[in-house]
N, C-alpha and C positions, 0 to 999 in steps of 0.2 A: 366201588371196590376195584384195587388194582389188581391184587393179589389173588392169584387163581386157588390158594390152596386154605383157606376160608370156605370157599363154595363145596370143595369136592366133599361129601358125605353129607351136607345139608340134607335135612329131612324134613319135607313138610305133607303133615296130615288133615284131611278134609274126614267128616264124618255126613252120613245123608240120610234120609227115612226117602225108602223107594214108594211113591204114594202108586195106589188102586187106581189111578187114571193113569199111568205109564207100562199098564202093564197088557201086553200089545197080543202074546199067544195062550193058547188052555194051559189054566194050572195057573194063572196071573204070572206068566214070565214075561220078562221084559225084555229085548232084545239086547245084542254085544253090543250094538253102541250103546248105550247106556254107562258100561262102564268105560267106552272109552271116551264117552262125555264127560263124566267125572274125571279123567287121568289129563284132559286138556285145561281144567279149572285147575286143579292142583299143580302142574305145572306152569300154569299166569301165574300163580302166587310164585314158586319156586323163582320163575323169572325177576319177578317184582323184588325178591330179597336178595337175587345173587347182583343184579344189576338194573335196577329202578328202570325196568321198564316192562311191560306185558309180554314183550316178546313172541314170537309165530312158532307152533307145530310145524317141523322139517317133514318129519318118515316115522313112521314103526320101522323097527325092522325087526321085529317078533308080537307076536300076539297070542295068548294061548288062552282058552276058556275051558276052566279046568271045572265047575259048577254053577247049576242054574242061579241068576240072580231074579228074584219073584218080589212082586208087589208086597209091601208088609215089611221087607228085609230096616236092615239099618247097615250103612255098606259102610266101613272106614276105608278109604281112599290112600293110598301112602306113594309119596315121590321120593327116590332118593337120586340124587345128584353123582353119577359115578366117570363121568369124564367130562373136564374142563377145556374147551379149544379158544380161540382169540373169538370166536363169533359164538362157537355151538358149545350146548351143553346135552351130555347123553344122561337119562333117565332111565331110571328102574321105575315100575309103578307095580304094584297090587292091589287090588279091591278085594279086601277081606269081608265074609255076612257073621257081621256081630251080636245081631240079633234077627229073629224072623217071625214074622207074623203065623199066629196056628188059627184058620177061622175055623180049622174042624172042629177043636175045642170051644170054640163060640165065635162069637161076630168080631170083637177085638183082643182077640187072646193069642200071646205074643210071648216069648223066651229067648235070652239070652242062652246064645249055643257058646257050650264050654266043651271043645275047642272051638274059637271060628271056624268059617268054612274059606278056604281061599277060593275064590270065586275066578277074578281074569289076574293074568300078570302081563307083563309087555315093558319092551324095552323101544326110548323113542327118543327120538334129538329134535330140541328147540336151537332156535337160532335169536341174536338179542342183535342191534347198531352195534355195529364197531366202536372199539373204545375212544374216544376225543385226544387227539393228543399225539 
């Protein structure tokens, strides 16, 4: 892709089941990296679509963890593309809990939360090889 204005609003969505082995403090929570694990896969794809290559994590330069994410969850992960530079691209991310595991109710009893819950958001710049040319 030559053209920078393709890329900018791209949105690519990851969806994940947080398994009972990740889940690291009481209460089966899982720690903030966690989602900013998730926010580095979605943006390799992000990379991969705007300019066919995997591309590197620059910076955050925000992070905010607005709710617990806990073992059981199902987290949809979303990147959006909001500024195009010759090398760097700046991300929006979210990890929304789409669904959450209830083991009070039993051992795998689980519901879709209507509303999500927005869990982390953060704003982050990947950087891709300069263009050939």
């Amino acid at each position: 892709m030559t053209d920078s204005a393709p890329r900018l609003g791209l949105t690519v969505t990851h969806r994940r089941y947080v398994p009972y082995a990740d889940a690291h403090y009481a209460g089966n929570l899982v720690d903030g990296a966690y989602s900013l694990g998730c926010f580095g896969d979605v943006a390799t794809e992000v990379c991969i679509r705007t300019d066919g290559d995997e591309g590197l994590f620059a910076s955050y330069s925000q992070v905010q963890f607005l709710a617990p994410v806990r073992a059981g969850d199902v987290l949809e992960v979303t990147a959006r593309v909001v500024r195009v530079g010759r090398r760097s691209r700046e991300i929006e991310f979210a990890a929304t809990v789409v669904c959450r595991g209830r083991p009070e109710r039993g051992e795998s009893a689980a519901e879709v939360l209507d509303p999500p819950l927005v869990a982390t958001t953060a704003r982050g710049t990947v950087v891709v090889p300069a263009p050939e040319g």
